[in-house]
N, C-alpha and C positions, 0 to 999 in steps of 0.2 A: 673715829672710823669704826665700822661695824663688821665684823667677822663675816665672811662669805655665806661659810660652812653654817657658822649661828644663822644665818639671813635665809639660808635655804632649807633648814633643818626647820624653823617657824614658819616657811611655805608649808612642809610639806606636812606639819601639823594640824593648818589651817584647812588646807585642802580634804586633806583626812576626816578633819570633824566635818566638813560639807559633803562628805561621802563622794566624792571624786573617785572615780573609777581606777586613775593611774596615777594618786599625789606625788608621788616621787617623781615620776618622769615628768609630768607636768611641769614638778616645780624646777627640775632641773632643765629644762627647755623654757621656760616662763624666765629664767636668772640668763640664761645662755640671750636669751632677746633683747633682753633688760640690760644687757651688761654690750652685746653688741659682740660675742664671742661664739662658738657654735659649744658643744655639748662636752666634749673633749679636752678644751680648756679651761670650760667652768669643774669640772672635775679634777682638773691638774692644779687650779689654785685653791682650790678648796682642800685638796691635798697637801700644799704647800704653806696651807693658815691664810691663805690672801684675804684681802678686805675688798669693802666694796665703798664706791665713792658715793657720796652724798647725793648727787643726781640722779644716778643707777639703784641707791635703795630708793630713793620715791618712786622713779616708774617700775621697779620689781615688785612692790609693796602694792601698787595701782592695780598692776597684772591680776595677782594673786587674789587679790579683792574682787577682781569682776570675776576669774576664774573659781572661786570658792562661790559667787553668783549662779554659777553652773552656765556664765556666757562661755562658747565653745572653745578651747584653746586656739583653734585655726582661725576664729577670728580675731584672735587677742594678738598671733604673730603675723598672719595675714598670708599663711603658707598651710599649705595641706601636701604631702608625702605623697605618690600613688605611682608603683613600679620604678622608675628610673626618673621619674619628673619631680619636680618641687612647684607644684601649682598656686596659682594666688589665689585666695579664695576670702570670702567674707560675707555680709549681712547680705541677703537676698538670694542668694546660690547653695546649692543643696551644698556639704560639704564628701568628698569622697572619699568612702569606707575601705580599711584594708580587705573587708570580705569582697568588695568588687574588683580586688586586681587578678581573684581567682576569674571573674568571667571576660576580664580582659587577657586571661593566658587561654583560655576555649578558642576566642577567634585568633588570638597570635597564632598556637598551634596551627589552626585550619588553614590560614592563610601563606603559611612556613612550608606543609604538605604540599600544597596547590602548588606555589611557586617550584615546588622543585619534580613537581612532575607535569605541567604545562610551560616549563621552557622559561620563555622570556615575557610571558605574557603578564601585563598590570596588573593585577588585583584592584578591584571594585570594593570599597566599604561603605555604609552608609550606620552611622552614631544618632539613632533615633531618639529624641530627649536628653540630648547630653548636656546637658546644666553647665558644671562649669568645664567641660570637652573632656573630660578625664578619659574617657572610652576612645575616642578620637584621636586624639594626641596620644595614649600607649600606645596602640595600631600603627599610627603614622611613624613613632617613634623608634618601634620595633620590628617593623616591615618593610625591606627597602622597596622605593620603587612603587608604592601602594598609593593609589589614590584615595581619597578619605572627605568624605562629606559627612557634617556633623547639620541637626537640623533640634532647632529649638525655640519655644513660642514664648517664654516669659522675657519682657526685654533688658530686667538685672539679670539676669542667668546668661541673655544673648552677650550684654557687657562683658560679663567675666569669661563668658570662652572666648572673645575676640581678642581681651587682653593676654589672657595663655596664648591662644595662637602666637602672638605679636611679638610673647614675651620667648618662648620655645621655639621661633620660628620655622616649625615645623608646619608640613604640606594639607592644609586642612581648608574645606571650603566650608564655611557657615553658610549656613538657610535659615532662616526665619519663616516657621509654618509650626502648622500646628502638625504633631509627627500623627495623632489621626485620619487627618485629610487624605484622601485620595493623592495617590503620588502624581496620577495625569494633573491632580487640580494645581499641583505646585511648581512655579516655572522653574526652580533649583531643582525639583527633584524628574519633573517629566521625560528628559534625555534619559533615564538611568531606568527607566521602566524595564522589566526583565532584563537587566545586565548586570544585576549585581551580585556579588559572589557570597556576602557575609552583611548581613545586617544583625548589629548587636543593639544593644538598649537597656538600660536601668528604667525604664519608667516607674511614674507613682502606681505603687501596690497597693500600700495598707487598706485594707478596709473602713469603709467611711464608719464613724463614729469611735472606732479605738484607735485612743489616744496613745499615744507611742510614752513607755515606761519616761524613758530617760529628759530631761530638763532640755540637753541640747539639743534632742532634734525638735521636741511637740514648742516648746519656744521660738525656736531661734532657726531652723529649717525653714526655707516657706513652703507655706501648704499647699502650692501647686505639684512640689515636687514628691508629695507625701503620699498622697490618696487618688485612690485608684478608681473609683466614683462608682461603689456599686459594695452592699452591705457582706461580699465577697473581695472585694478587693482587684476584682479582675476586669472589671468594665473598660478601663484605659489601655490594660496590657493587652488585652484582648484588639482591640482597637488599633494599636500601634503594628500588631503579630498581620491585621489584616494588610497593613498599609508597607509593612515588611513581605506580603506574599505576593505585591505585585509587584515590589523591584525585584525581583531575586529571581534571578534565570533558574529555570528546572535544575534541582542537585543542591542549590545554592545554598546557605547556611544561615539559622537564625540564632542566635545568643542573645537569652533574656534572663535577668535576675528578676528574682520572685524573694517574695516572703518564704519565710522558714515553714508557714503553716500551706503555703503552694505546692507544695512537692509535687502532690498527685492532683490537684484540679487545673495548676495549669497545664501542665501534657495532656490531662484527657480532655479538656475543653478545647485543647490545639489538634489533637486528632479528630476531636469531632465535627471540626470543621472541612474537613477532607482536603484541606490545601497542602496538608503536611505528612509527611512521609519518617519512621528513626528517629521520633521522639525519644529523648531522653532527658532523665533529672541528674544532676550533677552535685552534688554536697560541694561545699568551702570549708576550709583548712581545720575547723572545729567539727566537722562531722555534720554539720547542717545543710539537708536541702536549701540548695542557692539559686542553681540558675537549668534552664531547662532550653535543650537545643534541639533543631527539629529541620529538618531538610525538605526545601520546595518540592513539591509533589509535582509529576510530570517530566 
């Protein structure tokens, strides 16, 4: 039998020489999967000298190998973290960042405010490019009462938010469109034409040709969800903000995360389009411009 503690102490050495971001926590969640335990207990037997069974070191030892790969850990457990949900997530689906649950608490707030000063009235959301519904599902999840349409064109990203829906059973309508399209052109989204209260979105930013530093997004992300089709990075956002200014009744609210290096081009490119009214940029939890919100003009 092989020591836990030895077993996860050679994870997280392994990891370390592969320049893993987080090897400890990794390898302490890579052992917690492995072992079929959550984090808590792999900590409590490691503390107690436990061992690890013969079957549990090969798939821990598997883990740690594709993860020292720099394959993503969310697809190695098949679970991504984001607000109160534990989403499935995997190959083909963008995976979702702690920095976006900052721009899922902008529309939580705004839609918390509304409710409590228009009564008993629904809220309207609409989740433009939501890969795998992260934006969607915290809204629906955190908002009683809130209707929630989630709309997205790539059809493994459609897969994975239908399986969250299914698996959260929370109140979300998928559309399948492309979130540039004209919202008249889409039969999910045409009813909702200036009635919506809050449209939020992660769309692809980056700017076409730079390659994202880190291993697990420029590999293992798909590149639909990446790049934003314009040597700025804004050609998609831009596009999406238009197709967000004709659902959205006058007042109504737009929540979009940006690149770190958007601060100031995506507001001023949203105000110069005159649809938008109260632009502002918003930093996430690091101090970095994240997401920029901007109220229906009219």
């Amino acid at each position: 039998m092989t020591s836990l503690r030895a077993e996860v102490d050679h994870a997280i050495a392994a990891l370390t020489h592969a320049d893993v971001p987080s090897p400890r926590a990794d390898a302490m969640l890579l052992a917690a999967h492995a072992i079929g335990a959550d984090r808590s207990e792999i900590e409590r037997r490691m503390l107690l000298g436990g061992d690890v069974e013969p079957d549990q070191l090969r798939r821990l030892r598997a883990l740690v190998a594709e993860r020292a790969a720099r394959v993503p850990l969310q697809h190695l457990t098949g679970t991504a973290p984001f607000r109160r949900l534990e989403l499935q997530v995997g190959p083909g689906v963008f995976v979702p960042r702690p920095e976006t649950e900052a721009v899922a608490e902008l529309a939580v707030t705004e839609l918390i405010a509304m409710a409590g000063s228009h009564g008993t009235d629904t809220p309207t959301v609409v989740d433009l490019c939501t890969g795998s519904g992260a934006l969607a599902l915290a809204v629906a999840d955190e908002v009683p009462g809130v209707r929630v349409t989630a709309v997205e064109v790539d059809d493994l990203a459609l897969a994975w938010a239908a399986r969250n829906i299914e698996v959260t059973a929370l109140p979300v309508e998928l559309v399948a469109a492309d979130a540039g399209t004209p919202a008249a052109d889409v039969p999910g989204l045409v009813g909702l034409v200036g009635r919506v209260d809050v449209v939020v979105s992660n769309p692809p930013y980056i700017p076409v040709g730079m390659v994202p530093l880190e291993p697990e997004v420029a590999e293992h992300d798909p590149s639909v969800a990446l790049y934003g089709g314009s040597e700025d990075g804004l050609a998609i956002p831009l596009a999406v903000a238009a197709t967000a200014a004709t659902l959205l009744r006058p007042g109504g609210l737009l929540v979009m995360e940006h690149a770190d290096s958007q601060g100031e081009s995506l507001p001023r490119a949203l105000r110069a389009t005159g649809a938008w009214v109260d632009v502002v940029d918003h930093p996430d939890l690091s101090g970095r411009p994240r997401a920029t919100v901007a109220r229906r003009a009219g």
